[in-house]
C-alpha positions, 0 to 999 in steps of 0.5 A: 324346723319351724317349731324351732324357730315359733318363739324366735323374731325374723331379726334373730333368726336371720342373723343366726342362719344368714350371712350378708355377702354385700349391701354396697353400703361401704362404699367399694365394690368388695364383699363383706364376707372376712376375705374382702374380696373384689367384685371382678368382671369378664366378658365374651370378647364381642360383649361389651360393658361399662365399668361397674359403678355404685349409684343411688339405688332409686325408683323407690329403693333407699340404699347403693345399688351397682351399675353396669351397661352392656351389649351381650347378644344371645345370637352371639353367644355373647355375656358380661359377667360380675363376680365375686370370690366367697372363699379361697378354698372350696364350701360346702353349701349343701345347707343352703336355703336360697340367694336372695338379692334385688335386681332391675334391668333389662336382657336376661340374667343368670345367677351361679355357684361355682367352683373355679380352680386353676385350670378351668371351673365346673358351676350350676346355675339358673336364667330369668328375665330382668324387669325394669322394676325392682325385683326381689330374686330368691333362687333356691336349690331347685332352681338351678338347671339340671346338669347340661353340657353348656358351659360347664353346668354340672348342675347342683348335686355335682357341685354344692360341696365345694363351691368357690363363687357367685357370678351374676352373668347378662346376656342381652342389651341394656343395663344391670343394677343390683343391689344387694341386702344380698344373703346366702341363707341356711336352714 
């Protein structure tokens, strides 16, 4: 593929084979994708979580970034969760080259695909630590955890044909703040 692409600029090629799920430039906390859809939250009933806020991205970043606080201990099993809807209907994401977004903060967080249907959800997913700097997260295929029996991890292969959302969940204590230039790129 790259013979394909020698003769094209990142800016074009970008635009052919990613799509901006969010900037938070807009000012609300929906998606830019064609169904608007709302970032939502979801807690373990011992977490606790501040209402998401859009916020100067700061600390060397020009842009909106979104913040929450949160108090989720692992020992507790404990999580907060910011969610958002990519289609109504299930996708298939076998194409799929990676998510890439900025973060900082602290505790761990774990990034997965979904897919929720009225009576429950199957997802795959991975964990890494927050830093307090911003960071430059690209999770790729590879990079979800194998299949597990925690909390619904199917893993990729069960999953990617028919995803219906992203969720950022956080574990730990302390504070989230995302921003976005968030792109679900293709190959």
């Amino acid at each position: 593929p790259a013979a394909v692409w020698a003769w094209s600029p990142d800016s074009l090629r970008n635009s052919w084979t990613s799509v901006l799920l969010d900037d938070f430039e807009h000012g609300a906390l929906t998606n830019l994708l064609p169904n608007q859809a709302v970032w939502s939250t979801r807690k373990a009933d011992s977490a606790t979580m501040t209402t998401p806020t859009l916020v100067p991205a700061g600390l060397g970043r020009s842009g909106t970034a979104v913040r929450f606080e949160y108090d989720a201990p692992l020992s507790r099993n404990d999580y907060v969760l910011f969610q958002t809807t990519l289609a109504p209907h299930p996708v298939n994401f076998g194409g799929l080259d990676s998510i890439v977004f900025w973060t900082r903060g602290t505790g761990i967080l774990s990034v997965s695909l979904d897919h929720n249907w009225e009576r429950g959800s199957s997802k795959t997913w991975m964990h890494d630590d927050l830093d307090t700097v911003w960071t430059r997260w690209r999770v790729r295929p590879q990079d979800f955890d194998p299949p597990s029996q925690s909390a619904g991890n199917k893993g990729w292969e069960s999953v990617h044909d028919s995803i219906t959302h992203i969720t950022f969940f956080a574990t730990g204590s302390g504070y989230v703040n995302y921003v976005a230039s968030e792109t679900l790129e293709y190959l």
